[in-house]
C-alpha positions as CSV (number, residue, x, y, z in Angstrom):
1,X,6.9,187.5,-52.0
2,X,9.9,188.2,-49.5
3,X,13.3,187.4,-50.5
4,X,15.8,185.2,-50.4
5,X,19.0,186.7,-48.4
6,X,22.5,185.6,-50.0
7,X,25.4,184.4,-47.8
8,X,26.9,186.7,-45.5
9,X,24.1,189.5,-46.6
10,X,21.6,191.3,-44.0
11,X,18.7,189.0,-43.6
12,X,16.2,191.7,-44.1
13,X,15.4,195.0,-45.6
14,X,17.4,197.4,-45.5
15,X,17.0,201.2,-45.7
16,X,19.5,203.7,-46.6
17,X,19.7,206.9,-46.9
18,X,22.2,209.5,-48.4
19,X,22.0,213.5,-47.7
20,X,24.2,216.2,-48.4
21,X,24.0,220.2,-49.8
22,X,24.9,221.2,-52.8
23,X,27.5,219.7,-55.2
24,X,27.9,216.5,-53.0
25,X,28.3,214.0,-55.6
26,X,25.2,211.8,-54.0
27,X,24.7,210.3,-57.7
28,X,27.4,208.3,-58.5
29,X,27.7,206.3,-55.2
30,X,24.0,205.2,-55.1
31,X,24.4,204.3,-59.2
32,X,27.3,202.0,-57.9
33,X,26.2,200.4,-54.8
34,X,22.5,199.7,-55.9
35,X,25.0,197.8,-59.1
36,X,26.8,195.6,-56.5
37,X,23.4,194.8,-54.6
38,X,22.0,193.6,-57.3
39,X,25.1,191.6,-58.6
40,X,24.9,190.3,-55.2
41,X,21.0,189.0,-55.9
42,X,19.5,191.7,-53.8
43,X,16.4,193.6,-54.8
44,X,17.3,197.0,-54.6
45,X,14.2,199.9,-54.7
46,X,16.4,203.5,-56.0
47,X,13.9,206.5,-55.2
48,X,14.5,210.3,-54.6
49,X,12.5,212.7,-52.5
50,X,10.4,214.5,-53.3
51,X,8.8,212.1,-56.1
52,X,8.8,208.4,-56.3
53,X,5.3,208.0,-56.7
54,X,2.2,209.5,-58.6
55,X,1.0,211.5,-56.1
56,X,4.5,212.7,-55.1
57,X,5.8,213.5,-58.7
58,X,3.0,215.8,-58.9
59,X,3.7,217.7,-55.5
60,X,7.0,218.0,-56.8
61,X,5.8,219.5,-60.1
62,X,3.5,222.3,-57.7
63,X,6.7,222.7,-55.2
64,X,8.7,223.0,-58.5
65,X,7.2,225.6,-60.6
66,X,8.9,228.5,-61.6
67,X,5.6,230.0,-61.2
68,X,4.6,229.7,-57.6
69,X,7.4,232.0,-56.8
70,X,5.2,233.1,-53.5
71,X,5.0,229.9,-52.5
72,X,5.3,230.4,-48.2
73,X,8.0,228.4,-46.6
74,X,5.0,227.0,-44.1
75,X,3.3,226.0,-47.7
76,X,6.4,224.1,-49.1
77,X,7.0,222.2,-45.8
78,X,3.9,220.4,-45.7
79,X,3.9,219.7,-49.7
80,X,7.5,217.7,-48.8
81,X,5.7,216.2,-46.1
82,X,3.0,215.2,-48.4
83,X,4.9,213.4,-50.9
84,X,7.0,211.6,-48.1
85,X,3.8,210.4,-46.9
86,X,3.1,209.0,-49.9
87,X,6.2,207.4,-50.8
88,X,6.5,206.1,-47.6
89,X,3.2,204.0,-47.4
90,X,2.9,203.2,-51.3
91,X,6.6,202.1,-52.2
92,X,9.1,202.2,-49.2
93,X,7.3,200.2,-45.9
94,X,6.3,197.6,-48.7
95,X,10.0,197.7,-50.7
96,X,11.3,196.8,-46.7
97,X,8.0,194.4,-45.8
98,X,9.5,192.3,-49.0
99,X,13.2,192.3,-47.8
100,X,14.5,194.8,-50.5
101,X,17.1,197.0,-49.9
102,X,16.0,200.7,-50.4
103,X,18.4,203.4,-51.6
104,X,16.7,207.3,-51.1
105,X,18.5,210.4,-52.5
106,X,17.2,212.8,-49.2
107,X,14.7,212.0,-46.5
108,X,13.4,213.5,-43.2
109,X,17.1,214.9,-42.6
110,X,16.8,217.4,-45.5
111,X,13.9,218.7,-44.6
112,X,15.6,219.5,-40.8
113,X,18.9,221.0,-42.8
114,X,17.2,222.8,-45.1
115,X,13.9,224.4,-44.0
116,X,15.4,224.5,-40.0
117,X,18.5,225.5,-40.9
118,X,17.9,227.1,-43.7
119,X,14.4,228.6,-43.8
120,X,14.2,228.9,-40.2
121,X,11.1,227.2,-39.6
122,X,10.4,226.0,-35.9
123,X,12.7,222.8,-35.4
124,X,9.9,221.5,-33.0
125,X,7.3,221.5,-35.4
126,X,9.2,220.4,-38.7
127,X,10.5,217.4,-36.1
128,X,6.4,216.6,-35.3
129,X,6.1,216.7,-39.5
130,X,8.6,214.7,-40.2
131,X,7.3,211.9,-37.4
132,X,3.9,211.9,-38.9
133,X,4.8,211.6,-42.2
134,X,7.1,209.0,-42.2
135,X,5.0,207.3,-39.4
136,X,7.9,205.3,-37.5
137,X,10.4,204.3,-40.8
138,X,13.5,205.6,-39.9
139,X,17.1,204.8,-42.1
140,X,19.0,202.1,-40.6
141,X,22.0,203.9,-42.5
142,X,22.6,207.7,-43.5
143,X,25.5,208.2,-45.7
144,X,26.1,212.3,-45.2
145,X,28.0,213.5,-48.4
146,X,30.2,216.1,-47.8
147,X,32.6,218.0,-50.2
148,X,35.1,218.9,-47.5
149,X,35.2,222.9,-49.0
150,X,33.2,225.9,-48.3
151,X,29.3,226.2,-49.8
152,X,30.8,228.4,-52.3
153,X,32.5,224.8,-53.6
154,X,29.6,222.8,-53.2
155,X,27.6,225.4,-55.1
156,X,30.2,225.7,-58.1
157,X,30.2,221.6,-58.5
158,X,26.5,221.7,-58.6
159,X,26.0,224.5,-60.9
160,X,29.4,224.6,-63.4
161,X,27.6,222.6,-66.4
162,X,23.9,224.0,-66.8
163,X,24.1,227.4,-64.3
164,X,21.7,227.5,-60.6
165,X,18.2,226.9,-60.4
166,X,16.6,228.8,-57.9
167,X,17.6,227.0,-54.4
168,X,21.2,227.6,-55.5
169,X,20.5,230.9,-56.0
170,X,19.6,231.4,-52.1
171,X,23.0,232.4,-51.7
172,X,26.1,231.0,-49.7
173,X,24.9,232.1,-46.5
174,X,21.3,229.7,-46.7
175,X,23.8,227.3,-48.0
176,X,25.9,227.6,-45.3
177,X,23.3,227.0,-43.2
178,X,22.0,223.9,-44.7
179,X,25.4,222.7,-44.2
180,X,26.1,223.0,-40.8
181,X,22.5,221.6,-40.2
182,X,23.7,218.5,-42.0
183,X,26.4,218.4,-39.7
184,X,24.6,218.8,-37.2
185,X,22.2,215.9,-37.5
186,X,25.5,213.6,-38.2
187,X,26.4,214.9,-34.5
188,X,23.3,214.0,-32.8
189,X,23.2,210.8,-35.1
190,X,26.3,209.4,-34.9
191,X,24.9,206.2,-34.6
192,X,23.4,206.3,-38.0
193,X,24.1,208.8,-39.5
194,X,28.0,208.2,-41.0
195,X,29.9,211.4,-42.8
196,X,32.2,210.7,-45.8
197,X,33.9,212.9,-47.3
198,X,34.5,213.5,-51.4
199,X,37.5,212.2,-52.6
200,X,39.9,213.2,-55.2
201,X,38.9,209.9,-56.9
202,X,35.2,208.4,-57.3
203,X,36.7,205.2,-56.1
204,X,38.5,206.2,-52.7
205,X,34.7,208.0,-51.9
206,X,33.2,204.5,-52.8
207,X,35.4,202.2,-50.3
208,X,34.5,204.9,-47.8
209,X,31.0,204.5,-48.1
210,X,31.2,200.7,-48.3
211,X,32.7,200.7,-45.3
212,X,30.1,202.6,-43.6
213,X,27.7,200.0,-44.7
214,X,29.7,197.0,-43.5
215,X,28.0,196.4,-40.9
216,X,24.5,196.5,-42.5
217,X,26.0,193.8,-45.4
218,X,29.4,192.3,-43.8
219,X,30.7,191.4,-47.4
220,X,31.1,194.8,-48.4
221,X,34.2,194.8,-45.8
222,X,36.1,191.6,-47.8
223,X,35.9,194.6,-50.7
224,X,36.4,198.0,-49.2
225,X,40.0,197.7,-49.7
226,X,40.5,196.3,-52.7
227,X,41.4,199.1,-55.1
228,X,40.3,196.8,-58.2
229,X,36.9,196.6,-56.9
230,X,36.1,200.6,-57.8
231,X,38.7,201.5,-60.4
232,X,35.8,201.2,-62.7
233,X,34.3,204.6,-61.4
234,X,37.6,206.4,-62.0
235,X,36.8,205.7,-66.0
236,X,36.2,208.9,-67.3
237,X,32.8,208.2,-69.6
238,X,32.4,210.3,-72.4
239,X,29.6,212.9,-72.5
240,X,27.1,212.0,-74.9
241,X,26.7,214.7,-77.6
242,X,24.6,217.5,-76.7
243,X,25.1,216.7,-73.1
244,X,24.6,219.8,-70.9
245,X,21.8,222.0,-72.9
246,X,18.2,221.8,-71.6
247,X,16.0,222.5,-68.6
248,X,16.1,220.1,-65.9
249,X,11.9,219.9,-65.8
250,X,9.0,222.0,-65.7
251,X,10.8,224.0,-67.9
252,X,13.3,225.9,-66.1
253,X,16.3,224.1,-64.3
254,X,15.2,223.3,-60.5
255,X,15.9,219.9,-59.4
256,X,13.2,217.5,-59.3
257,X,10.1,218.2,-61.4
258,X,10.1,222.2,-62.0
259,X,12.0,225.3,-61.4
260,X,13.2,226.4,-58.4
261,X,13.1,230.0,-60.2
262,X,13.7,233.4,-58.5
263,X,16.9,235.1,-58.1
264,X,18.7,235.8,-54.9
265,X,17.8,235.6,-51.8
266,X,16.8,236.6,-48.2
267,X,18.7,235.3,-45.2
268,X,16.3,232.4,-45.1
269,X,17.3,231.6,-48.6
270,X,14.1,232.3,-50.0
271,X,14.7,234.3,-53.0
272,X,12.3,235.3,-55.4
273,X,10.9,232.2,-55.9
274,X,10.4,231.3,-52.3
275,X,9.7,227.8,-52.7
276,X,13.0,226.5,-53.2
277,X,12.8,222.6,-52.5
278,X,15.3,221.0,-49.7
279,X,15.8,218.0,-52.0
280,X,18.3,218.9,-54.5
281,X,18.1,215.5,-57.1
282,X,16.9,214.7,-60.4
283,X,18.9,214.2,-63.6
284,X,21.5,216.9,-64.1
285,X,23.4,215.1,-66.8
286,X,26.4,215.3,-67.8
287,X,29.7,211.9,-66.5
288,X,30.0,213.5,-63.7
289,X,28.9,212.2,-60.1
290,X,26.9,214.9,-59.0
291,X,23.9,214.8,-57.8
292,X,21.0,213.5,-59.8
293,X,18.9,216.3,-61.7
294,X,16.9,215.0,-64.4
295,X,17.4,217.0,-67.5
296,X,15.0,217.2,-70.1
297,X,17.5,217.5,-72.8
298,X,18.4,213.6,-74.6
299,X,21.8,214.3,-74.0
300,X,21.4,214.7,-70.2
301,X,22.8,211.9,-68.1
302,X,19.8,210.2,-66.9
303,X,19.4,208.4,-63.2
304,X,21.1,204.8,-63.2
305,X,18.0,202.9,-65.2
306,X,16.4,200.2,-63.3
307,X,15.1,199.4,-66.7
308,X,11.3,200.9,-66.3
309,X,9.1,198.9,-68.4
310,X,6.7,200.8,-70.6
311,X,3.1,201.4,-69.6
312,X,4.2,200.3,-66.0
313,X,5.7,204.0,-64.7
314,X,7.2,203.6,-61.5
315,X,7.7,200.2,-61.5
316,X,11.1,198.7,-62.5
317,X,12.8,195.1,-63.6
318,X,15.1,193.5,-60.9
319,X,17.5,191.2,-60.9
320,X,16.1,187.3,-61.6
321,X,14.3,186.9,-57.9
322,X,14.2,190.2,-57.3
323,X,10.2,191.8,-56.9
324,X,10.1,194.4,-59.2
325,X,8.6,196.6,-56.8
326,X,9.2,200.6,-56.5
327,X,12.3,200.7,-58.2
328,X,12.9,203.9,-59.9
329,X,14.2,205.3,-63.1
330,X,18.1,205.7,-62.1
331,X,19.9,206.7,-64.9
332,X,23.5,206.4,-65.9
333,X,25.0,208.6,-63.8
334,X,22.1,210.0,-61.9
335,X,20.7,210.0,-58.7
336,X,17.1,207.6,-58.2
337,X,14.6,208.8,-60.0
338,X,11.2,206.8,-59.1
339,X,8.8,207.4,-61.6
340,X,10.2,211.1,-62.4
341,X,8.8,212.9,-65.0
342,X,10.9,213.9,-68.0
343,X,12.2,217.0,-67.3
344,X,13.4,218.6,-64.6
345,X,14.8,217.4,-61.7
346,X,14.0,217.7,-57.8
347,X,15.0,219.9,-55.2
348,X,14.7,221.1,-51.7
């Protein structure tokens, strides 16, 4: 069943992504503009990479674990490629096919920041991966998060409440990397791929992203600068109690279904645990807007919920006229988090 498009909306699916390294505050932004799609009537599918299906939740949980520390950089390529594969022909090419709008924390960009740039894999290849995996669905929108400091920043916002899992741990100089890769891409891509950068306030980063979107849904640029429209963000929420204690999945705190372990790093940003993912969500918990890495701990902030019926994993309830198609487990404050595992969350 394809939608109906409201008045002055885009009259057909949509496909957004949003990248960024460490400490970007991807969360909160896709929380609140997957709200105002829906208040709008839109069906609106919220997924993260790797994950979002079956198939990928349990690559994630292999690409995860604390204990494949030797995990080669060659090996954890093609497992990202894998799950993209997956939840590319079983939730996103139908989510678009039905006229929903899909919201991804990470795609095919992450992989280019963070195991090019990062790892140092061969661009040409990781480029041929990416082509076959996502087998011609490209974003018609990339919102590049950016905290406007050093990695050193990025990685303190991202690991200040529950410590670094073991991509953070590669060190400033892989995260350095990773970021100028990002920027990079947003060079070559200007045409889709838009860079806004972190605010002092949740709201001012919010107009900013609306109105890189304007063009994809016109209304959003009657609201972009209306202050009243976001003051809700800049509500400080309070932490539920025993917020910030717990792993964030497979028992150690990678992002994303399992540890991203080891300690250090080489200049590839390897570290012991060499199989540090490039796709840095999942629930971390906590009000804040970071990005989304689920915590296995009740007091952890969980994804913005699309209100995941029992018994139906991965599926989640939309808006009256909305399919309930792929929508995934967002969380209150978290990034999307299609059918995510409790526990920890994702990572690149």
């Amino acid at each position: 069943m394809t939608q109906e498009f409201p008045e002055n909306d885009a009259p057909r699916g949509i496909f957004i992504t949003f990248e960024g390294g460490e400490g970007a505050g991807k969360t909160t932004h896709i929380r609140f503009l997957s709200e105002k799609l829906r208040e709008r009537g839109r069906e609106v599918v919220c997924l993260r990479e790797p994950g979002g299906t079956g198939v990928g939740e349990e690559l994630r949980a292999v690409v995860l674990d604390p204990k494949n520390e030797n995990l080669a950089d060659e090996a954890e390529l093609l497992i990202y490629e894998a799950a993209r594969a997956q939840i590319v022909a079983e939730v996103i090419r139908p989510a678009l096919d039905r006229g929903a709008v899909v919201l991804c924390d990470r795609f095919a960009d992450s992989t280019v920041a963070y195991q090019v740039h990062g790892r140092g894999l061969d661009a040409d290849f990781v480029e041929r991966a990416n082509a076959f995996a996502c087998q011609g669905t490209v974003p018609d929108r990339t919102i590049l998060m950016v905290t406007g400091g050093t990695a050193k920043t990025g990685l303190a916002r991202a690991t200040h409440r529950n410590g670094a899992d073991r991509l953070e741990m590669a060190g400033e100089e892989f995260h350095t990397r990773v970021n100028e890769g990002f920027l990079a891409l947003a060079r070559d891509h200007a045409d889709r791929v838009r860079v806004v950068q972190s605010a002092s306030k949740k709201s001012k980063t919010a107009a900013r992203v609306f109105r890189e979107l304007a063009d994809l849904f016109p209304w959003m640029a009657d609201v972009a600068d209306d202050p009243a429209f976001f003051a809700a963000l800049d509500v400080r929420r309070p932490r539920p109690q025993g917020a910030g204690s717990g792993n964030r999945a497979g028992g150690g705190k990678g992002r994303s279904g399992g540890n991203r372990g080891g300690q250090g790093g080489s200049a590839r940003g390897k570290g012991s645990g060499g199989g540090s993912s490039h796709n840095g969500n999942g629930n971390r918990g906590g009000s804040g807007g970071g990005d989304d890495r689920a915590g296995k701990s009740a007091g952890k902030e969980r994804k913005p919920q699309t209100n995941k019926p029992s018994g139906s994993p991965g599926r989640a309830s939309t808006p009256k006229g909305a399919s309930a198609h792929g929508a995934g487990n967002l969380g209150s404050e978290g990034a999307p988090d299609a059918r995510a595992p409790r526990g920890k969350g994702q990572g690149r």
